[in-house]
N, C-alpha and C positions, 0 to 999 in steps of 0.2 A: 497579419504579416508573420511567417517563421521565423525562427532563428537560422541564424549560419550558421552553417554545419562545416567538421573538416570531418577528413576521412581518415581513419585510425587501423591497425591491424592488430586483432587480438586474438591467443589461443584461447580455445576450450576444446573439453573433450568430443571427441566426434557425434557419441547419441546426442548429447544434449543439441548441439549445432544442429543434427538434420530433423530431431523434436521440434526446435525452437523454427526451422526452417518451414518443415509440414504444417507448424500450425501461424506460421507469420500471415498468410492468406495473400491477398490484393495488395497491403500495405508495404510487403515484404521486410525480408530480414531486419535490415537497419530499422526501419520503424519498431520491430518488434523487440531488439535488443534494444532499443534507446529507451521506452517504455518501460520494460525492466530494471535498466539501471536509476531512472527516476524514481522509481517505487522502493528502491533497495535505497538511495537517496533521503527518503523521505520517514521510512525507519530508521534509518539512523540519524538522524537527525529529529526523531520522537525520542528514541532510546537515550539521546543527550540531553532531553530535556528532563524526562523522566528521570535521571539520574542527578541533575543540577535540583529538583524540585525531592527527589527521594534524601537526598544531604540536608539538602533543608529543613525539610519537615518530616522526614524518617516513612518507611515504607508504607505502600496502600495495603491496608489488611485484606484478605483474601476475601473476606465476607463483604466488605465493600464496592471490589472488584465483580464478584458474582453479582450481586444487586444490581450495580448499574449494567453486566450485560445484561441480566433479566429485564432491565428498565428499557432497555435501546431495543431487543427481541420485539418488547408491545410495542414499540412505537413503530416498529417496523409491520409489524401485523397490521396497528392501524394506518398506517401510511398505504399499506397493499389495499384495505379495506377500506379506502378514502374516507378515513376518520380524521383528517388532519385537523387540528386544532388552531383557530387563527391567532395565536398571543401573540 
């Protein structure tokens, strides 16, 4: 089941609207902007956490951060390469 939706009017600049417009597809606009704003939603709402846990326990060192991308890249390799691991 959806949610209820109301209908709202909001400006942007014109390229982005007929960007956002040309590539919404079948779905159209409204779906394509609501997607968006959930994603932009959901960074910010990481950035708060990140920041309640960064006060905390003081910044993730940069060397840390590269490792575990470099850690999530293989697993992403072996996920493409159906190496998935049952734990």
């Amino acid at each position: 089941m959806s949610e209820p939706t109301g209908k709202y009017s909001i400006t942007m600049p014109r390229d982005i609207a007929e960007a956002a417009k040309a590539r919404s597809g079948h779905s159209g606009l409204s779906a394509y902007v609501a997607a968006a704003v959930a994603r932009q939603i959901e960074r910010d709402n990481l950035n708060e956490l990140i920041a309640v846990a960064e006060a905390e326990h003081g910044p993730v060192a940069d060397e840390e951060v590269q490792a575990l991308r470099e850690q999530l890249q293989q697993a992403r390799e072996q996920q493409a390469r159906g190496e998935v691991d049952a734990a």
